[in-house]
C-alpha positions in Angstrom: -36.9 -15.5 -19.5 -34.2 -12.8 -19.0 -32.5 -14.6 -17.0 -32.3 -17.9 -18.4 -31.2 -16.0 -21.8 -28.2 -14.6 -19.4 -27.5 -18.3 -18.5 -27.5 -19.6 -22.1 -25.4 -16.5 -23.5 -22.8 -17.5 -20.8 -22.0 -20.4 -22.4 -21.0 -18.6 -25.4 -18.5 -16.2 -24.6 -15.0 -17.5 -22.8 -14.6 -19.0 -20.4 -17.9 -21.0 -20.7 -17.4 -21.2 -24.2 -14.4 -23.3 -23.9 -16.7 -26.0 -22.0 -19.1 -26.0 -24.6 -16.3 -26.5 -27.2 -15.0 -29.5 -25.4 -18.3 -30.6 -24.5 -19.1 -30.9 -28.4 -15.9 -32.3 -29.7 -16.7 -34.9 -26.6 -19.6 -35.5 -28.2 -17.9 -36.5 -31.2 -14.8 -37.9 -29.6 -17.3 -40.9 -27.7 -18.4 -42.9 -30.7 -14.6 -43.3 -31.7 -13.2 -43.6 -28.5 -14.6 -44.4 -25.2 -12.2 -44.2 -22.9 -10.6 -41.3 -24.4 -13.9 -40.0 -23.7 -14.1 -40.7 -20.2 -10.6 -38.6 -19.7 -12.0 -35.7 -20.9 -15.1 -35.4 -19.6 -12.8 -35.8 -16.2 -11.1 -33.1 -17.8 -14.3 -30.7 -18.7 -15.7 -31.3 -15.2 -13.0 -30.2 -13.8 -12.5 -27.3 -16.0 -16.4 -26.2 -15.5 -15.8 -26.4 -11.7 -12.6 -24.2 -11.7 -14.5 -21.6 -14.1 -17.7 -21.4 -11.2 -17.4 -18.4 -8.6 -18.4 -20.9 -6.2 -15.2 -23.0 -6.4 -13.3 -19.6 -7.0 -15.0 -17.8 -3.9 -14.5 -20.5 -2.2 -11.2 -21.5 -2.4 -10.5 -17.6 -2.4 -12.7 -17.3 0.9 -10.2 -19.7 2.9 -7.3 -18.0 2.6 -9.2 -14.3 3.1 -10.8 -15.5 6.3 -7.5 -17.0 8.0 -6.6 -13.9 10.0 -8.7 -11.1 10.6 -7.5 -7.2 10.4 -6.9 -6.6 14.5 -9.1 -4.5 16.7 -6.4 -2.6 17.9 -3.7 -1.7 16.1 -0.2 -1.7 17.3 3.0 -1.8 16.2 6.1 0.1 14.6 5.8 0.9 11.1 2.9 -0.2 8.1 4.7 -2.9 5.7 2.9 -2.5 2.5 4.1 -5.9 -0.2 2.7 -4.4 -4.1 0.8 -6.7 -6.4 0.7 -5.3 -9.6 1.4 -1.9 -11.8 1.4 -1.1 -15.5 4.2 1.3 -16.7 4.1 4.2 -19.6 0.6 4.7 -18.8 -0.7 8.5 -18.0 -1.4 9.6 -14.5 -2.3 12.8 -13.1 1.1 13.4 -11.3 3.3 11.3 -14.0 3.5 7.8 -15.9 2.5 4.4 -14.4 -0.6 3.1 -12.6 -1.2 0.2 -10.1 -3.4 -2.5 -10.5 -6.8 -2.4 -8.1 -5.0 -5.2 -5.9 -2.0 -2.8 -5.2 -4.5 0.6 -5.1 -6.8 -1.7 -2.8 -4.0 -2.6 -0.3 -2.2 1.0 -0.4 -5.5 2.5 0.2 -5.3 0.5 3.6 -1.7 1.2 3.9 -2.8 4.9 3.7 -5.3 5.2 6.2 -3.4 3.1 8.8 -0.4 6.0 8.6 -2.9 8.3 9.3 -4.5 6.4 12.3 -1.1 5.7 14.0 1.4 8.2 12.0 3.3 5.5 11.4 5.8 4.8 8.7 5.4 3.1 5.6 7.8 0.2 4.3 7.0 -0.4 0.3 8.3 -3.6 -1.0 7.8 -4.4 -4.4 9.9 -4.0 -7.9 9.4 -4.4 -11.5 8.5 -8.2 -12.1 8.4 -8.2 -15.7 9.9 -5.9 -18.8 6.5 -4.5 -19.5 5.8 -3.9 -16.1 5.7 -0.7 -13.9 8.1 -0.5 -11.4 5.1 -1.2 -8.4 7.1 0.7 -5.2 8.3 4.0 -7.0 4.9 4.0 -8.2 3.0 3.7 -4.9 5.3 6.1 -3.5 4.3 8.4 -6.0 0.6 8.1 -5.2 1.4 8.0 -1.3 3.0 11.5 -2.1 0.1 12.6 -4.0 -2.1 11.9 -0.9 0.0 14.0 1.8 2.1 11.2 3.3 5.7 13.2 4.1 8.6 11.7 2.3 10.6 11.3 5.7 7.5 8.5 6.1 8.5 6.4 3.5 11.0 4.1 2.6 11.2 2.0 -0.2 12.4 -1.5 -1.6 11.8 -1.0 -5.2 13.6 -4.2 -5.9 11.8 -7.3 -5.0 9.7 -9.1 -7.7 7.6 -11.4 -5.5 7.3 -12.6 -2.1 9.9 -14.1 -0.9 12.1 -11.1 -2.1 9.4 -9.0 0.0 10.0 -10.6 3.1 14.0 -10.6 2.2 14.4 -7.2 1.4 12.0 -5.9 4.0 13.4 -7.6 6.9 17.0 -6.1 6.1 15.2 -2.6 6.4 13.5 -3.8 9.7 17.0 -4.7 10.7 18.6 -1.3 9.4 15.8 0.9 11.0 16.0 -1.0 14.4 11.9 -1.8 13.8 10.1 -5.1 16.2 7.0 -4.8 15.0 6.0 -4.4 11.7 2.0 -4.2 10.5 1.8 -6.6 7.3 -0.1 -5.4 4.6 -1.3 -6.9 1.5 -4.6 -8.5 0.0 -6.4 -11.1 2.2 -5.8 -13.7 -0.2 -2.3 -12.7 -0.1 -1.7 -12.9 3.8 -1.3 -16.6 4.7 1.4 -17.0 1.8 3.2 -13.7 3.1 2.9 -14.3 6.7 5.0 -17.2 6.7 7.5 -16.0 4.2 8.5 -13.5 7.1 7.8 -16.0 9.6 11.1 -18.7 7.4 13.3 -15.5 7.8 12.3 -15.1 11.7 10.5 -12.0 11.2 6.6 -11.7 13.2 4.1 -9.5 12.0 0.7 -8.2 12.7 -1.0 -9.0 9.4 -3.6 -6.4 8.6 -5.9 -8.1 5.6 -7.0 -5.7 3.3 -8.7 -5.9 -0.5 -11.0 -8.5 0.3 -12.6 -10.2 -2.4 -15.2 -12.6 -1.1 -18.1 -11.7 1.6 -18.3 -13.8 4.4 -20.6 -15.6 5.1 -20.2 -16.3 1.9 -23.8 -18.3 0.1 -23.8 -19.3 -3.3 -26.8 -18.6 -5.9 -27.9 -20.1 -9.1 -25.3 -17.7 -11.0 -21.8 -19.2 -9.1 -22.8 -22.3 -10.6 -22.5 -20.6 -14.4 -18.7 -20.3 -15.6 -17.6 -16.9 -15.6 -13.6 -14.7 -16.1 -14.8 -14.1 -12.2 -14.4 -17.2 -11.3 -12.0 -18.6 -12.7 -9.3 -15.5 -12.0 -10.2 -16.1 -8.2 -9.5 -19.9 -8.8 -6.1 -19.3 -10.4 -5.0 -17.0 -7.5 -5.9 -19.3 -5.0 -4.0 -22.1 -6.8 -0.9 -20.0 -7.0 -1.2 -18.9 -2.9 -1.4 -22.9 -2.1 1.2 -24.0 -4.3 3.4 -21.0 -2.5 2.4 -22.1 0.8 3.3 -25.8 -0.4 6.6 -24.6 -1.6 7.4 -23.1 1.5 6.8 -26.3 3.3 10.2 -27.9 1.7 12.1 -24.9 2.3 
């Protein structure tokens, strides 16, 4: 009984709310028009599908599980590409914090440099006017965690991939480095891997902040419409219609 309450109270708080919304004004909608009808419940199937963690996991889980952090690592210096921060917020050591995508993949970044004692390349700017400023940030945290500042350069500029891939390969260039290690979330890496490949650029990409276990089996509960799934299903859409894009270019 618990759980079937759990399943009927999803569809009462967003996203599933929206379905049942449409569902109802369906409903209504079919004894005035029937083929306006048909559209939409096209339109709420599709909707309902894109709201399930099993079409968000899944879509998410084929672009995760595309390359696979190497056994051995090897290479030059740790790329790190940022994903998110929000600025005038309080930290410990000063104002700004990164998003758990960014954290997740500098985390990696982190433990790499102290693996290999590598550098660390940060790419990544303010995108937006709200926004923290994502590499001056990191560099802050890397700081915090012991990483020397003779270990670090920065691109604090870019503000999204393709300026990733731009502005890193001119420090590559500058620095006189072969053999970068890509990091960013596994999502993240087939979209990011061939924006350095366009510029000529190979890298080792090391996945990190994985979001979806693999194997990955679905349960009763990735069939129910949840802010889970449908945030996974808008980030894969946005890293297929990059990888798209980067087919005409």
């Amino acid at each position: 009984m618990l759980y079937i309450i759990k399943y009927i109270y999803t569809f009462f708080i967003p996203p599933g709310l929206f379905i049942t919304i449409l569902v109802l004004f369906n409903l209504w909608l079919r004894k005035r028009e029937r083929a306006a009808a048909k559209l939409l419940w096209a339109a709420i199937a599709i909707i309902y599908l894109l709201c399930t963690p099993i079409a968000g996991n899944t879509l998410i889980g084929y672009l995760e599980h595309r390359y696979a952090p190497p056994v051995t690592v090897q290479g030059d210096v740790i790329v790190l590409l940022t994903g998110g921060a929000v600025g005038n917020t309080p930290d410990v050591d000063g104002s700004g914090n990164l998003t758990g995508y960014t954290m997740n993949r500098l985390v990696t970044a982190y433990k790499l440099h102290k693996s290999t004692n590598l550098p660390i390349i940060i790419s990544g700017g303010q995108v937006y006017e709200d926004s923290g400023n994502e590499g001056q940030i990191c560099k802050r945290n890397l700081l915090a965690l012991g990483v020397a500042e003779s270990s670090i350069l920065l691109d604090d500029r870019s503000r999204n991939t393709k300026e990733n891939a731009i502005n890193t390969v001119e420090i590559l260039k500058q620095k006189n480095f072969t053999k970068p290690i890509l990091v960013t979330s596994a999502f993240h890496i087939p979209r990011s891997v061939e924006n350095f490949k366009q510029l000529g650029a190979s890298t080792t990409p090391y996945p990190a902040d994985f979001l979806v276990p693999q194997p990955y089996s679905a349960s009763l509960s990735s069939l129910l419409p949840s802010s889970d799934g449908l945030q996974k299903s808008s980030l894969a859409a946005k890293e297929y219609l990059g990888l798209i894009e980067l087919l005409f270019h």
